[in-house]
C-alpha positions as CSV (number, residue, x, y, z in Angstrom):
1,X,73.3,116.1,109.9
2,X,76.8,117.7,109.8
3,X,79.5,115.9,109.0
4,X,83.1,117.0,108.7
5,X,85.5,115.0,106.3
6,X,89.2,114.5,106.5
7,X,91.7,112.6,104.3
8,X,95.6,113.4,104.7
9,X,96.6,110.1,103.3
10,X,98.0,110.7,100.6
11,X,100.0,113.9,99.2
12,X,96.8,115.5,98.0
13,X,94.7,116.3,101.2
14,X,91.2,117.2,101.0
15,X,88.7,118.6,104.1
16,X,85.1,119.0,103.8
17,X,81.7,119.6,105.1
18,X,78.5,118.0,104.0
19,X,74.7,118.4,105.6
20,X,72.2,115.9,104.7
21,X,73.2,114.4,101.0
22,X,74.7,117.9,100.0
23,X,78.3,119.4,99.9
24,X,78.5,122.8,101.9
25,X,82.4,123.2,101.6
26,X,85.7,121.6,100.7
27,X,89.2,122.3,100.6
28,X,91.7,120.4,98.4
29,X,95.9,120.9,99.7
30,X,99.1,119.7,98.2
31,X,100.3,118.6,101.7
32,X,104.0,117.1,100.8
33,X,105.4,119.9,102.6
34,X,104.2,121.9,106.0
35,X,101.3,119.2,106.1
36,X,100.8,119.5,109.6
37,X,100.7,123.3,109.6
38,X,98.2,123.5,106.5
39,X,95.2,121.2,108.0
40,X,93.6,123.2,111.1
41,X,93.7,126.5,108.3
42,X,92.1,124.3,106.2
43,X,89.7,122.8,108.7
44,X,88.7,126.3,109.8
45,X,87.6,127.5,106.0
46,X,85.7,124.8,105.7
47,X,83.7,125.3,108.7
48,X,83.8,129.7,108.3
49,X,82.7,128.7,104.4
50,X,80.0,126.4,105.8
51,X,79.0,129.1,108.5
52,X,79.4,125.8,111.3
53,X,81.6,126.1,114.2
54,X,82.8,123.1,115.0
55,X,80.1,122.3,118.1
56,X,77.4,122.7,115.8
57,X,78.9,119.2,113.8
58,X,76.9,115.8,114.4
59,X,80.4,114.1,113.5
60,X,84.1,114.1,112.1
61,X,84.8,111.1,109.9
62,X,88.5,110.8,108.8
63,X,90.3,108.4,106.5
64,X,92.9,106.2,108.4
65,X,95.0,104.9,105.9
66,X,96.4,103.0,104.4
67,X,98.9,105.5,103.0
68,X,101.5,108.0,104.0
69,X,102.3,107.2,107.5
70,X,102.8,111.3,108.9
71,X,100.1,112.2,107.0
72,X,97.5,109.6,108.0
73,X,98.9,110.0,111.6
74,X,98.5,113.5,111.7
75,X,95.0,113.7,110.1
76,X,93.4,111.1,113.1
77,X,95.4,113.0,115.3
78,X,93.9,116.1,114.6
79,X,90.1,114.7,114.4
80,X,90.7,112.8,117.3
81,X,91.8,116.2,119.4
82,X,88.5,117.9,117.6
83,X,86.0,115.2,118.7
84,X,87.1,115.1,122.4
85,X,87.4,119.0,122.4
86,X,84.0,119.4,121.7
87,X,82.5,115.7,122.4
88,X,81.0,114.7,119.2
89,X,81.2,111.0,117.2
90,X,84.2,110.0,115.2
91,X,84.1,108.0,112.2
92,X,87.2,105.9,110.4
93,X,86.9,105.2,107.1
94,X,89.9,103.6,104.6
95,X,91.4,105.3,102.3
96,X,91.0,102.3,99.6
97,X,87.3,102.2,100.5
98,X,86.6,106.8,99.8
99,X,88.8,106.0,96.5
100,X,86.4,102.9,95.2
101,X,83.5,104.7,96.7
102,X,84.6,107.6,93.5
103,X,83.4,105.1,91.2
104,X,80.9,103.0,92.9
105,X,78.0,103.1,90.2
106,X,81.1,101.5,87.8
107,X,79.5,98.1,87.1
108,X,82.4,95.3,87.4
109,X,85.1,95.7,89.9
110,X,86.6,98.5,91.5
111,X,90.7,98.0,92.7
112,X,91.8,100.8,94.2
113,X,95.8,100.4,94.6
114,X,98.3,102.9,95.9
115,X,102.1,102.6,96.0
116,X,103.4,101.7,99.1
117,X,107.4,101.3,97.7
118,X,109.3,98.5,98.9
119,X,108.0,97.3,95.7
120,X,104.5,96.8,97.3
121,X,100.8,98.3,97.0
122,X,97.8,99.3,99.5
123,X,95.2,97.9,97.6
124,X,91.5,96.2,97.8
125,X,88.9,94.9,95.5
126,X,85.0,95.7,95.7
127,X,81.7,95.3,93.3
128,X,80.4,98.3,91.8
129,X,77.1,99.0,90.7
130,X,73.4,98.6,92.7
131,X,75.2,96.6,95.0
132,X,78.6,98.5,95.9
133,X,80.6,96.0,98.1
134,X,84.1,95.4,99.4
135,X,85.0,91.9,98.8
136,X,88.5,91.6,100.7
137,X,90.2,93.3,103.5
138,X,92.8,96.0,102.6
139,X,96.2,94.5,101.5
140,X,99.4,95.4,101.4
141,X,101.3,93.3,98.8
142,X,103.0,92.8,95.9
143,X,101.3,94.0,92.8
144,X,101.9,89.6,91.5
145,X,100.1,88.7,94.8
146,X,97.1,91.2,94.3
147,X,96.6,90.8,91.0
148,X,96.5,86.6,91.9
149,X,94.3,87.5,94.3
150,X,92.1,89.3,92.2
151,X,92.0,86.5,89.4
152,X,89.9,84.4,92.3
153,X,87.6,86.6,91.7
154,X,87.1,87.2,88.1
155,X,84.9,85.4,85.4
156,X,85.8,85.3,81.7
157,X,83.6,88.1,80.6
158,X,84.5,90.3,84.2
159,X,85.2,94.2,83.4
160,X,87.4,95.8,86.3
161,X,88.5,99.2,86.7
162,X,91.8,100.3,88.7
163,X,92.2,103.5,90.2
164,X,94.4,105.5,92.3
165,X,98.3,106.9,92.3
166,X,99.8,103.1,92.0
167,X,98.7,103.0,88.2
168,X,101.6,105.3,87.5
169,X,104.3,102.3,88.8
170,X,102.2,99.0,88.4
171,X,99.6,100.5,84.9
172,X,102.1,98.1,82.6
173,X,102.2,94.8,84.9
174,X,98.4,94.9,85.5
175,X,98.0,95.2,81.9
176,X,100.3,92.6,80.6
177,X,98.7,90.2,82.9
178,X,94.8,91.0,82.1
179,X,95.2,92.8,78.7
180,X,91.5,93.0,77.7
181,X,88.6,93.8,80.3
182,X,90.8,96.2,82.3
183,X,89.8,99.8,82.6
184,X,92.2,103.0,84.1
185,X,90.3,105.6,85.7
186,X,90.8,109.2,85.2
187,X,93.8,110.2,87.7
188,X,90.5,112.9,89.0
189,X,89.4,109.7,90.7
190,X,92.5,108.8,92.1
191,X,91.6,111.7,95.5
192,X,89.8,110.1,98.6
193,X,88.1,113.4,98.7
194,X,86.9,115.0,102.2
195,X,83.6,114.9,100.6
196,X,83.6,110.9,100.3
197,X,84.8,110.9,103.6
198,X,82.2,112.6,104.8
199,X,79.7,110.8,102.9
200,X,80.5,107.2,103.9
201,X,81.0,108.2,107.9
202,X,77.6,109.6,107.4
203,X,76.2,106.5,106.0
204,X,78.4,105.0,109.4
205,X,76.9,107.3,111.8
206,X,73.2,107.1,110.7
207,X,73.3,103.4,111.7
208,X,74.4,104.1,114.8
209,X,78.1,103.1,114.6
210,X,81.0,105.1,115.3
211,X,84.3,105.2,116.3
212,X,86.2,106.0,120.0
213,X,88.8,108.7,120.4
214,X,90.7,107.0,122.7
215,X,91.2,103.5,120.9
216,X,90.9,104.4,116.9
217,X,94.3,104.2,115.4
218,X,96.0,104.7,111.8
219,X,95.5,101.4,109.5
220,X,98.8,101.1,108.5
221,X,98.5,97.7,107.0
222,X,102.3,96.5,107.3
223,X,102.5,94.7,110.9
224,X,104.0,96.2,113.3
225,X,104.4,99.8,111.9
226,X,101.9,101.3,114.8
């Protein structure tokens, strides 16, 4: 199974292919400026790397936010156009989810949180380990309000481990509420790679379950922003 993987949802964009449990290509872009000019390039290396045209893919999974509005818009966009062109399944996956997914074998929780200004973050909490799950919904909130959230679901010997590009704003708040029992991860996890993409819409796709082109739509969190 081929399975193309797309994430411009943040300022670091990433494309990939994978077949089966491997990686066959990816492409990693700054996308903060010309972001709409720099993904079908990087779509096409990926597929000339691969040696895949884009009718010989089983699937395009692509993250849908949340995160930067253009560029989450313009990555399902462009899947969206490549799936009808050439009539294949497409597969939306959250942003949160590909980041926590980085570190799923991390036993304890996982919090993946990006900044969405306004004083706010894109965040979510799952369980790591044997048993990777997502235990809420993805929020957009203040960090106070997620990090009360979280406490509901905490013990007093719980280990969690935050991740992602809100760490650089919220890293002191979180850690004058929790102090001890809170890990950072490396900023290298912070990327909802292609590759992770990818993977989870294959995990989607092998169960039978997929998107449509025509109704799938950017998860912008905030109401009313679509």
């Amino acid at each position: 199974m081929k399975i193309l993987g797309i994430d411009t949802s943040t300022p670091i964009g990433s494309v990939a292919l994978i077949e089966a449990e491997h990686i066959v290509a990816e492409h990693t872009l700054n996308i903060v400026q010309a972001h709409a000019s720099r993904l079908m390039p990087a779509i096409d290396s990926v597929l000339k790397w691969g040696e895949v045209t884009p009718k010989d893919l089983d699937g395009c999974a692509v993250g849908i936010g949340p995160g930067s509005f253009t560029g989450v818009r313009i990555g399902v966009a462009t899947a969206k156009s490549l799936c009808y062109a050439v009539d294949i399944p497409i597969i939306g996956i959250s942003t949160l989810a590909a980041i926590a997914y980085n570190l799923r074998w991390t036993d304890g929780f996982v919090c993946p949180i990006l900044d969405a200004r306004r004083r706010e973050i894109y965040g979510s909490i799952f369980h790591g380990g044997a048993e990777w799950q997502r235990l809420t919904d993805d929020l957009c909130m203040p960090i106070d309000a997620f990090l009360d959230e979280l406490n509901t679901h905490l013990s007093h010997d719980s280990v969690v481990t935050f991740v992602g590009d809100g760490l650089a704003s919220y890293g002191n708040a979180i850690r004058e509420r929790f102090g001890k029992g809170i890990h950072f991860a490396d900023t290298i996890f912070n990327v909802p790679r292609g590759a992770t993409i990818a993977k989870l819409g294959a995990k989607r796709l092998k169960q039978g379950d997929s998107d449509s082109y025509w109704t799938l739509v950017p998860n912008y969190v905030r109401i009313g922003l679509y």
